[in-house]
N, C-alpha and C positions, 0 to 999 in steps of 0.2 A: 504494500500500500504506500503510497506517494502524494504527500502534500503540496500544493499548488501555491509556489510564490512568486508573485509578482517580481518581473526582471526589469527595474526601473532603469536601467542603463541602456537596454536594449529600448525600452519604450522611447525615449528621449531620443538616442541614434534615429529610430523612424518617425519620429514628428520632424528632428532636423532637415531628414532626407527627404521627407515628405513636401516640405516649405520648399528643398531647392528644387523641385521636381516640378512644383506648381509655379515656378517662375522661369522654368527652361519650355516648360509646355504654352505657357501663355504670357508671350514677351509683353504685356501691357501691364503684370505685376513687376518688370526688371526697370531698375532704374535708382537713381540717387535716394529721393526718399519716398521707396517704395521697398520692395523686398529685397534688401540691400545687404550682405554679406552681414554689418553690423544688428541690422535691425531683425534678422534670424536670428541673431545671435542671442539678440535682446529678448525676447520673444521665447528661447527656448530657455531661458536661465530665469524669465519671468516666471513660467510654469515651474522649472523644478523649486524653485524656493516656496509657494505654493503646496505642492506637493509635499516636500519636505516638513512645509511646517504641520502639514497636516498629520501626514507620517508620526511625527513628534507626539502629538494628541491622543486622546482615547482615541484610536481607530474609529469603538464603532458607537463612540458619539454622534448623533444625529446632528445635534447644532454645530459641533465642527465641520461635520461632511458638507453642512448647507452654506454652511460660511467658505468652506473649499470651494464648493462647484461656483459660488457668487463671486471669489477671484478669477477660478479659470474660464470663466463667461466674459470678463471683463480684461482680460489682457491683451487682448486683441481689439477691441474698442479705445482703451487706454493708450497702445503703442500709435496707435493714428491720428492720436490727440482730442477722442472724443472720451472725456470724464465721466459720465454723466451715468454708468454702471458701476465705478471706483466707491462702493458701499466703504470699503472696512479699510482704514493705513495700512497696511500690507500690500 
């Protein structure tokens, strides 16, 4: 029998590769300040600290979880300079 754990190393590897993949397939995300080497960059180190912090928590805290997914809803609204889902300092 075998327990199922999360490979948070690998998840992250494919949301990075995922991000460069959607800007080689559709050159209208490529560009200075669009999906730009640093702003991947930003984007995936947004989510892990996120994660992390959530990680850190009761797991299976409800109000952390809700507070988790209300960061990673909002990092990407956030990195494009719309605030306006930036709920919680984190």
């Amino acid at each position: 029998m075998a327990e199922h754990l999360p490979d948070k190393g690998h998840v992250m590897k494919y949301e990075n590769n995922a991000l460069f993949k959607i800007r080689q397939d559709d050159k209208s995300y490529n560009g200075v300040n669009l999906l730009s080497n640093l702003c991947i960059k930003s984007i995936v180190s947004d989510i892990k600290e996120v994660v992390d912090h959530y990680e850190a928590s009761e797991l299976g805290d409800d109000m952390a979880r809700t507070i988790c997914l209300n960061q990673l809803d909002a990092v990407i609204p956030h990195q494009c300079g719309d605030h306006s889902k930036c709920q919680h300092e984190r």
